[in-house]
C-alpha positions as CSV (number, residue, x, y, z in Angstrom):
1,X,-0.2,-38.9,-14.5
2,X,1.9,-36.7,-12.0
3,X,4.1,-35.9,-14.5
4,X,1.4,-35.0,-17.4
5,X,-0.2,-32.9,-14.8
6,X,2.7,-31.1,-13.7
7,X,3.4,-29.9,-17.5
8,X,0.5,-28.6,-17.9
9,X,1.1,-26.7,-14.7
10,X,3.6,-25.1,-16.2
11,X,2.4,-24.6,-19.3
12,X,-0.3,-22.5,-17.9
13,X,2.2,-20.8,-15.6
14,X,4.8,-19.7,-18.6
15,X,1.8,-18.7,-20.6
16,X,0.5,-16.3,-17.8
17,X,3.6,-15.4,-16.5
18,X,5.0,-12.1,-16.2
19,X,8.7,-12.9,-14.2
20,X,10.8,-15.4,-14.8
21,X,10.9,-16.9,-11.2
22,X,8.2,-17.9,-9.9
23,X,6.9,-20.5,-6.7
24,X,5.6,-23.6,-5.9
25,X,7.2,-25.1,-9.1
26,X,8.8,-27.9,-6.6
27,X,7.4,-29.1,-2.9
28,X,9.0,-27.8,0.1
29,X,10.0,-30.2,2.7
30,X,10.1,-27.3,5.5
31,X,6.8,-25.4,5.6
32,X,8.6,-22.6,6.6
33,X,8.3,-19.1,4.5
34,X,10.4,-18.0,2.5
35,X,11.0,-14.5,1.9
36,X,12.1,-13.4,-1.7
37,X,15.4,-11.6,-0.3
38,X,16.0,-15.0,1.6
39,X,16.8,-16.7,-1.9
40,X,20.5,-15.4,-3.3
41,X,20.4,-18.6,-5.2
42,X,17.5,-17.5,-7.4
43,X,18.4,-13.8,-7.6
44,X,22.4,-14.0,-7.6
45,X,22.5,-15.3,-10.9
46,X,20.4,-12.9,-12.3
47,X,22.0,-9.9,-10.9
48,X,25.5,-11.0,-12.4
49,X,27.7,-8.1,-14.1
50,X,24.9,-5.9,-13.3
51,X,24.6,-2.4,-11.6
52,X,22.1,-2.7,-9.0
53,X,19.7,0.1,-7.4
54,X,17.9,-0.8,-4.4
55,X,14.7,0.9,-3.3
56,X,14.1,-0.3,0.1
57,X,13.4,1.5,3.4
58,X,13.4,0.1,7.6
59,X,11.4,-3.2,6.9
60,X,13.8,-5.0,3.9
61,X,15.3,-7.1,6.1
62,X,15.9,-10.9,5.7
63,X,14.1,-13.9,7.6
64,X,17.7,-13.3,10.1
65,X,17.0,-9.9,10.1
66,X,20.2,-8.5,7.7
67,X,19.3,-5.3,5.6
68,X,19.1,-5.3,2.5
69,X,21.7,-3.1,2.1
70,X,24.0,-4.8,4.0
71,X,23.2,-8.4,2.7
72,X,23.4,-7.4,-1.2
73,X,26.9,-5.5,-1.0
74,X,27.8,-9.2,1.0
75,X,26.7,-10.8,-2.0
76,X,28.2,-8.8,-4.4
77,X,31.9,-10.4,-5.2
78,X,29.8,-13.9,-4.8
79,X,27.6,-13.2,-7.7
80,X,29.2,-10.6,-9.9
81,X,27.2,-7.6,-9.2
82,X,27.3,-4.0,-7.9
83,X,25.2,-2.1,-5.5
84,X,25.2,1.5,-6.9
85,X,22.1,3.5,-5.8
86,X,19.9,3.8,-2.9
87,X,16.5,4.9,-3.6
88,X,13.9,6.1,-0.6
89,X,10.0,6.8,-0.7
90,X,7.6,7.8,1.4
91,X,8.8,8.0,5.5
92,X,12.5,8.2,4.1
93,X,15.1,5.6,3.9
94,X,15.6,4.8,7.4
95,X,11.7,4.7,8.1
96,X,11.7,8.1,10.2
97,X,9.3,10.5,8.9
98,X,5.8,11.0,9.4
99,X,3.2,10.7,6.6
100,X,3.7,13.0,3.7
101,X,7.2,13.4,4.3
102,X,10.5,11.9,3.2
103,X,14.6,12.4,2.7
104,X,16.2,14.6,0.8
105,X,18.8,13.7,-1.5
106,X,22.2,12.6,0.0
107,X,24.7,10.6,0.6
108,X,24.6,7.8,2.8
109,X,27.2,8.0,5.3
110,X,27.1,3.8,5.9
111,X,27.6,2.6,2.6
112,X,28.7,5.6,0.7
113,X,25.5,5.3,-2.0
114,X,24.2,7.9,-3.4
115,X,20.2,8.1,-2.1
116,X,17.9,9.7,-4.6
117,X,14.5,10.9,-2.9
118,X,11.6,9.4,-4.8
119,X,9.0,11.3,-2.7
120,X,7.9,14.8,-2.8
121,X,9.2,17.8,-5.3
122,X,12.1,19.5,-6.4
123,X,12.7,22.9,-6.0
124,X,11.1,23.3,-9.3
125,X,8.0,21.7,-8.0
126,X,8.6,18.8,-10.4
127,X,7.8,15.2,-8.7
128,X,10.5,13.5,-7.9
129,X,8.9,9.9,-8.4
130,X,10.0,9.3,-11.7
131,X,13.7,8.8,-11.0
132,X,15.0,10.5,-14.4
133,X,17.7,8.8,-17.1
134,X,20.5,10.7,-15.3
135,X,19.9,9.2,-11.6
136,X,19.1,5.6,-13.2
137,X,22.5,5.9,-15.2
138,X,24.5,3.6,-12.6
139,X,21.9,1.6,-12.4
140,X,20.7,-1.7,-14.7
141,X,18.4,-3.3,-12.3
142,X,16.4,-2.0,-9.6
143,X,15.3,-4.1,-6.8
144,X,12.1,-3.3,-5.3
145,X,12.5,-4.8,-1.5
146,X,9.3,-3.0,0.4
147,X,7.0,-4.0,3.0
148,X,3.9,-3.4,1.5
149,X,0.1,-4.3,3.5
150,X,-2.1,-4.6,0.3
151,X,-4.1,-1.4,0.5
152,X,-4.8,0.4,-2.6
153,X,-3.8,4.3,-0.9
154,X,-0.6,2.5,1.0
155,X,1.9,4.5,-1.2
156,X,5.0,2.2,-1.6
157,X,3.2,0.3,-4.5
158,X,2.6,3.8,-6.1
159,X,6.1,4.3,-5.4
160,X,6.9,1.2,-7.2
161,X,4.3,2.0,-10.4
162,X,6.4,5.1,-11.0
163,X,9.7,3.4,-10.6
164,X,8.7,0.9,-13.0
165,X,7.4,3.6,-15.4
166,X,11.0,5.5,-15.2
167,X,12.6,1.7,-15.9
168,X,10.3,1.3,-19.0
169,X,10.9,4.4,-20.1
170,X,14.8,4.2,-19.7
171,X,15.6,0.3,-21.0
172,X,16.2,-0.8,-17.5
173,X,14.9,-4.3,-15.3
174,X,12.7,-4.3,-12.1
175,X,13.1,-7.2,-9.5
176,X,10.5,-7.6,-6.9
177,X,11.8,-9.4,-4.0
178,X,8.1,-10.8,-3.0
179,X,7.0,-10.1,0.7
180,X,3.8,-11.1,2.8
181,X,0.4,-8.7,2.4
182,X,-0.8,-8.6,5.9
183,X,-3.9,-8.1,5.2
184,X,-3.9,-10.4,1.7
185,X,-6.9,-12.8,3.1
186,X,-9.1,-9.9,1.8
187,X,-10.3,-8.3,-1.3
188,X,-12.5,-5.5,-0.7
189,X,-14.1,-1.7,-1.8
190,X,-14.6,-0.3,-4.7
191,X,-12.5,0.2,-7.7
192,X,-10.6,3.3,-7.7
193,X,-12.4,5.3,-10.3
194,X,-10.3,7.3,-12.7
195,X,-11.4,10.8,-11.8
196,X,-9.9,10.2,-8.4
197,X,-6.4,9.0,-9.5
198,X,-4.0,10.6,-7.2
199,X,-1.0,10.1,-5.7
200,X,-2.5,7.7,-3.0
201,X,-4.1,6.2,-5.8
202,X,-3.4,5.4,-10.0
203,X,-4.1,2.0,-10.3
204,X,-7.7,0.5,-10.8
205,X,-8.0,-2.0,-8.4
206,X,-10.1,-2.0,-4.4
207,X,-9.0,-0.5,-1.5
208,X,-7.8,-3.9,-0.4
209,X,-6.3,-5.5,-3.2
210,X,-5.5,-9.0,-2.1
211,X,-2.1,-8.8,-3.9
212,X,1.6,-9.3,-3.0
213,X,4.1,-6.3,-4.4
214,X,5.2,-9.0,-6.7
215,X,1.8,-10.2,-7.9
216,X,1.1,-5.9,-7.9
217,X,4.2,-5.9,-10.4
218,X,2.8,-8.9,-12.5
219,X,-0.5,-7.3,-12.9
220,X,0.8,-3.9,-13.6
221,X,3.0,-5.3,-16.8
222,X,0.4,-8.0,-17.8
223,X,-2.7,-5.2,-18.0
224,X,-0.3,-2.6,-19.3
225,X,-0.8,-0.2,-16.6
226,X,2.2,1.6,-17.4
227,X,2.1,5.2,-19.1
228,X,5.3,6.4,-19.4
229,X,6.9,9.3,-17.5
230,X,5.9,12.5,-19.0
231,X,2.2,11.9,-18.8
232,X,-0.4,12.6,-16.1
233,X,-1.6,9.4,-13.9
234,X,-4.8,9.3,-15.0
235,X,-4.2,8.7,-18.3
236,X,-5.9,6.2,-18.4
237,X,-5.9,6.3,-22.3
238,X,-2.4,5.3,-22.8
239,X,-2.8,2.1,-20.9
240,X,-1.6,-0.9,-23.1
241,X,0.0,0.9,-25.6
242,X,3.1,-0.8,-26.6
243,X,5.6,2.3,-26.0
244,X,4.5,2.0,-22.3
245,X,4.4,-1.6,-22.0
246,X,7.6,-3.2,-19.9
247,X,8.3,-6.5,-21.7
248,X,8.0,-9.5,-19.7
249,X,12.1,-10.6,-19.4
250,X,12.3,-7.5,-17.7
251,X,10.4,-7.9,-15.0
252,X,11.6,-10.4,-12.4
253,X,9.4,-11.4,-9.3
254,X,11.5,-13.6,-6.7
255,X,8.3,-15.3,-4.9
256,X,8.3,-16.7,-1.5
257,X,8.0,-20.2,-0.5
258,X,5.7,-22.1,1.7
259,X,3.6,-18.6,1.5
260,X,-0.8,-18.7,1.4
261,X,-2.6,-15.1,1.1
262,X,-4.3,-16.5,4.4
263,X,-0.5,-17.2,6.1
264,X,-0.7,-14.8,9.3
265,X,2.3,-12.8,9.2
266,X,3.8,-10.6,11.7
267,X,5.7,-7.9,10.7
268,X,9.2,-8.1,11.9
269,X,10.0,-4.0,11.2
270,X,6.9,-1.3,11.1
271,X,6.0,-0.6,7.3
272,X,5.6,2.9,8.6
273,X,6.2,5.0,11.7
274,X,2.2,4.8,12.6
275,X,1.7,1.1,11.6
276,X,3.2,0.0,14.5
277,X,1.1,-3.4,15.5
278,X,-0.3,-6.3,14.0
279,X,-3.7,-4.9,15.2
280,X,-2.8,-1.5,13.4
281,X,-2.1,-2.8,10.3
282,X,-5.4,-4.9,9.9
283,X,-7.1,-1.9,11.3
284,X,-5.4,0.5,8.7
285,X,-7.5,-0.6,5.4
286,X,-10.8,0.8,7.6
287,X,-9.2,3.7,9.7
288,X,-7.1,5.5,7.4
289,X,-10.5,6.6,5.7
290,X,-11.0,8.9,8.8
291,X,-7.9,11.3,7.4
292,X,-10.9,12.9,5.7
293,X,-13.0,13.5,9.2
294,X,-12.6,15.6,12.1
295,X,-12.4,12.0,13.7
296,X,-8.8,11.3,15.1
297,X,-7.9,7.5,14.2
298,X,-5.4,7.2,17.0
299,X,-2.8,9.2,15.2
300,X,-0.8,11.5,18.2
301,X,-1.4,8.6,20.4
302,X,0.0,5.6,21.8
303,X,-2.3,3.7,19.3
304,X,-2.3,5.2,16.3
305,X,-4.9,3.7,13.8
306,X,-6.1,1.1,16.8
307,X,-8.5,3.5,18.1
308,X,-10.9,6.8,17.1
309,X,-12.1,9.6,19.0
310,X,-13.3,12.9,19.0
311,X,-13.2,15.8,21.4
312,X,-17.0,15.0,22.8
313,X,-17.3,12.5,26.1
314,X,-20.9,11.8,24.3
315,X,-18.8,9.7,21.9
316,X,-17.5,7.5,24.5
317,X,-17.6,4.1,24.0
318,X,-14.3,2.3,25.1
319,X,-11.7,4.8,24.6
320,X,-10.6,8.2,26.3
321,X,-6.8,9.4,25.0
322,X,-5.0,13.1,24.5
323,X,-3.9,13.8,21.1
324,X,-0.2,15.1,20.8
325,X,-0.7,18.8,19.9
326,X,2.6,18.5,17.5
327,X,0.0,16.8,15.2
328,X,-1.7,20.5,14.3
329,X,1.9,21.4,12.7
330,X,1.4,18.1,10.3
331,X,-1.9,19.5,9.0
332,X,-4.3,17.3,11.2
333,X,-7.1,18.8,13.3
334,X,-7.6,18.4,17.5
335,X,-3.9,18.0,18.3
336,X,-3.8,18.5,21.9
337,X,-7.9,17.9,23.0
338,X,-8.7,14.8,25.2
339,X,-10.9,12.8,22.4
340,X,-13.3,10.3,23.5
341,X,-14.6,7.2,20.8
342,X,-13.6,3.6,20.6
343,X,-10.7,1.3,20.9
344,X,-10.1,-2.1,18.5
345,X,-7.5,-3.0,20.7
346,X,-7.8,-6.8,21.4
347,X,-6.6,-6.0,25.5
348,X,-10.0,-4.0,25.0
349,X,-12.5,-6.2,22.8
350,X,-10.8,-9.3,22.7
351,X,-10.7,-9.7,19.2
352,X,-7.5,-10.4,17.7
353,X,-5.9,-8.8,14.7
354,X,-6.1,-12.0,12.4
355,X,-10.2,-11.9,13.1
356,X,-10.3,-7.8,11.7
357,X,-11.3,-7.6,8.2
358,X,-11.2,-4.3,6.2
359,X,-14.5,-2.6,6.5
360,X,-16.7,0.4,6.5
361,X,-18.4,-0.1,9.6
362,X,-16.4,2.1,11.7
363,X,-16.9,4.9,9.4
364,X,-20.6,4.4,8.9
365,X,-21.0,3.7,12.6
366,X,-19.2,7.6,13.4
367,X,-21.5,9.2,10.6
368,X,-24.4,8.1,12.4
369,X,-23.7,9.4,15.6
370,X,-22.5,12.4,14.8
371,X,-25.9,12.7,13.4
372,X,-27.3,12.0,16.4
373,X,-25.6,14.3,18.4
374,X,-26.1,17.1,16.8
375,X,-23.2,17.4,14.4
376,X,-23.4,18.1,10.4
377,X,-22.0,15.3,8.2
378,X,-20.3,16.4,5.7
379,X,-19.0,19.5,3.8
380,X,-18.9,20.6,0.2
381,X,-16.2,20.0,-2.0
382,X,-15.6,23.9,-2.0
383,X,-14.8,23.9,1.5
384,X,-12.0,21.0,1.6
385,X,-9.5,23.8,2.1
386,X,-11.0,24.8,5.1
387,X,-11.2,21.6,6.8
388,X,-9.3,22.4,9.9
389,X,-11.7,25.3,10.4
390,X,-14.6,22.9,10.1
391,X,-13.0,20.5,12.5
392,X,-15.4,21.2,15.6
393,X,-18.7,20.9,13.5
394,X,-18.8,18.7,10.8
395,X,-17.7,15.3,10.5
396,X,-16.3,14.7,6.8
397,X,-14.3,17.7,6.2
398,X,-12.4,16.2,3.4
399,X,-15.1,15.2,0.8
400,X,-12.1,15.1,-1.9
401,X,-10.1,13.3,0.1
402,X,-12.8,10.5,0.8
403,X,-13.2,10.0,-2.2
404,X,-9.5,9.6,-3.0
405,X,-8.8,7.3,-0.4
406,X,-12.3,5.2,-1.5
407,X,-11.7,5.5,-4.9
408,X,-15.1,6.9,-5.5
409,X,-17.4,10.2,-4.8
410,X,-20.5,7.5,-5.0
411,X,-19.6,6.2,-1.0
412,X,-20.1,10.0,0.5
413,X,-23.3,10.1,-1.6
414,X,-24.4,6.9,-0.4
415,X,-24.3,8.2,2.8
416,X,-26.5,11.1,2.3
417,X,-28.6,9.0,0.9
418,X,-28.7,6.8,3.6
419,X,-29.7,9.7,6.4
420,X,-32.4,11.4,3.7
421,X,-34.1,8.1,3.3
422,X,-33.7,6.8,7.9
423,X,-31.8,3.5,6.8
424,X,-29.9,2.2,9.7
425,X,-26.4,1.7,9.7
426,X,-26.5,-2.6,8.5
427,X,-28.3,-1.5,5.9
428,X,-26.9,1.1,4.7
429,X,-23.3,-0.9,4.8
430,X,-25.4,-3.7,3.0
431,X,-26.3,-1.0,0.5
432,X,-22.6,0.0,0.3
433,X,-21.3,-3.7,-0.1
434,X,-23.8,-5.0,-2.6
435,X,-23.0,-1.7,-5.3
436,X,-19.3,-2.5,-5.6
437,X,-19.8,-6.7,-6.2
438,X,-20.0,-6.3,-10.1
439,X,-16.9,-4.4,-10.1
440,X,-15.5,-6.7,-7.3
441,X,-16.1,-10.4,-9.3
442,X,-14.5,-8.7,-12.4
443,X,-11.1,-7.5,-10.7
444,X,-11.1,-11.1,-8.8
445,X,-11.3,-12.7,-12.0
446,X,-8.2,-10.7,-13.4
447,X,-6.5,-11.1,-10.4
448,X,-6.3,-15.0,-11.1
449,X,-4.0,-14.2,-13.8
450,X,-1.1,-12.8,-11.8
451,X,-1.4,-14.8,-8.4
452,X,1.6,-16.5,-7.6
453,X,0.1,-18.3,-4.5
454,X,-3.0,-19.9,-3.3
455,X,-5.6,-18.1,-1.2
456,X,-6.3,-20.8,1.5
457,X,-3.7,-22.7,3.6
């Protein structure tokens, strides 16, 4: 019975599969994980006599903590394969830069690679984040080996949709070596809507996705996601045609072992120079939506998206901090006011990161009182350009933004609503919550399709 069971497994598996190495095809003795870039057994044999390209950044490290870089060049006269190219993305290579920043093209004075910049434009203003036929030349494989933490405007899975477009377009393969999603006990939001594709956002799926970069991968080549690299992201249109579509044997998703989507996982490396904490990176899925406020979210201070505040004491709650005033020079408003709001630190509340869940109650709970004290909500989409101008009066300063990082204009709307008809703030998050379900039980549904692990311990 075992046995007839376990083909049929399988059957289903290689049926639904998009990579050709997958998990939990055999019991582990050792419950514990396994990261993909922990198994050179799996991947060495499919890297031999091939060029390699590795897009990685500060956090693609092994379980012993070896680069990546360092551990594939180790593994090349093993296996039979070459290390060629060095690709970077968002915060550069060596994890460095701030938001909205990365390297430059160079070369890297540790290894000698060539590093190709897939963030930002070239002096053309071209995007750099297709990589184009002439910088993939050396390359027939590219590994993707980033730490990803499963929220839709997180940019490194952007990074990788591009990539894979520019390895599609070029006859190359795309390895995925599969990582944790720190916040993958969670699906949640609304689909990202095509009017707001941009580039913290292309694909349709919810602001928490509930998806490893591998699954992401699977999904992306299984719905045909891909369109190409001359064409605009939200093109939606060309999704599934077959001149866009990366065939299956290309893609190649080394999943972990002894991994659950509700494993805790601590994060060895920061993903990101202000994800530094367990607490910050549950946190992030809800803060990061205040980049469209005049709220700070912690950013210019010690705890950067574990705390909000604004510079009014009547916002106290449980937090009183200065924000650096360098952070005016990176385009974000109150850099050196005192800003008073509320801390999620678990030293303050007692709640610890694993209990946060991505929500919209901290934003919901700010637009309320800064009714209440006297401030205006929100600004029209004309006036996004002067947001740092509207910084002392208005709370959403960044209507196009919102709905970027949302996925949809409906949530600020909601909102309005909300004040115009005196709903409190559950119900209004009820209200919220209940419109995106439909939407939500479909992409759940799909998602079921490119899982590679179970969603309970």
């Amino acid at each position: 019975m075992k046995k007839i069971l376990f083909f049929l497994f399988m059957s289903f598996f290689l049926l639904n599969g998009c990579n050709d190495s997958q998990v939990l095809t055999t019991p582990q003795e050792s419950k514990t994980l396994v990261l993909g870039i922990d198994q050179p057994e799996v991947y060495g044999p499919l890297l031999s006599g091939k060029r390699i390209g590795l897009m990685v950044n500060q956090s693609s490290i092994d379980s012993s903590g070896q680069h990546a870089i360092e551990k594939l060049i180790a593994l090349q006269d093993k296996y039979n394969f070459t290390v060629t190219t060095l690709f970077s993305v968002e915060h550069g290579l060596r994890g460095n830069e701030e938001a909205g920043f990365g390297d430059k093209d160079y070369i890297d004075p540790s290894t000698g690679l060539q590093v190709w910049s897939l963030y930002g434009s070239d002096t053309n203003g071209k995007r750099l984040a297709h990589p184009s036929e002439e910088k993939l030349a050396n390359v027939d494989v590219v590994i993707f080996d980033l730490q990803d933490v499963g929220v839709r405007f997180f940019t490194y899975t952007i990074s990788m949709q591009w990539m894979m477009e520019s390895v599609q377009a070029y006859g190359k393969e795309f390895m995925v070596f599969d990582r944790p999603n720190p916040n993958g006990d969670t699906i949640y939001g609304p689909l990202l809507e095509q009017d707001n594709v941009s580039g913290i956002g292309i694909a349709p799926v919810p602001m928490a996705h509930g998806l490893t970069s591998g699954e992401f991968a699977r999904m992306i080549v299984g719905e045909g996601w891909l369109n190409g690299v001359n064409n605009a992201d939200n093109r939606w249109d060309l999704f599934g045609l077959p001149e866009y579509r990366l065939p299956a044997d290309q893609l190649h998703v080394i999943a972990m072992k002894n991994y659950t989507h509700a494993t805790p996982y601590s994060l060895p490396k920061p993903p990101s120079p202000n994800l530094r904490t367990d607490m910050a990176i549950r946190m992030y899925p809800s803060l990061a939506l205040f980049e469209s406020t005049s709220v700070n979210m912690g950013r210019g201070s010690d705890y950067p998206h574990e705390q909000t505040g604004y510079p009014d004491n009547q916002f106290y709650i449980n937090a009183e901090y200065q924000i650096d005033p360098g952070l005016t020079a990176f385009g974000w408003p109150q850099g050196g006011q005192y800003a008073w709001g509320q801390s999620y630190r678990q030293e303050t509340t007692g709640i610890s990161p694993q209990q946060r869940k991505p929500s919209i109650q901290p934003f919901v709970q700010w637009w309320f009182n800064m009714e209440k004290y006297g401030y205006k909500t929100y600004v029209s989409y004309e006036q996004e350009s002067q947001y740092l101008q509207n910084a002392d009066r208005y709370y959403v300063i960044r209507p196009a933004w919102l709905a970027k990082l949302v996925g949809s204009k409906s949530f600020l709307e909601a909102l309005k609503a909300a004040s115009e008809n005196n709903l409190s703030e559950e119900e209004t998050i009820q209200q919220i919550e209940a419109g995106w379900q439909p939407a939500l039980l479909t992409y759940k549904a799909m998602r079921q399709k490119y899982t590679l692990y179970q969603d309970e311990i």
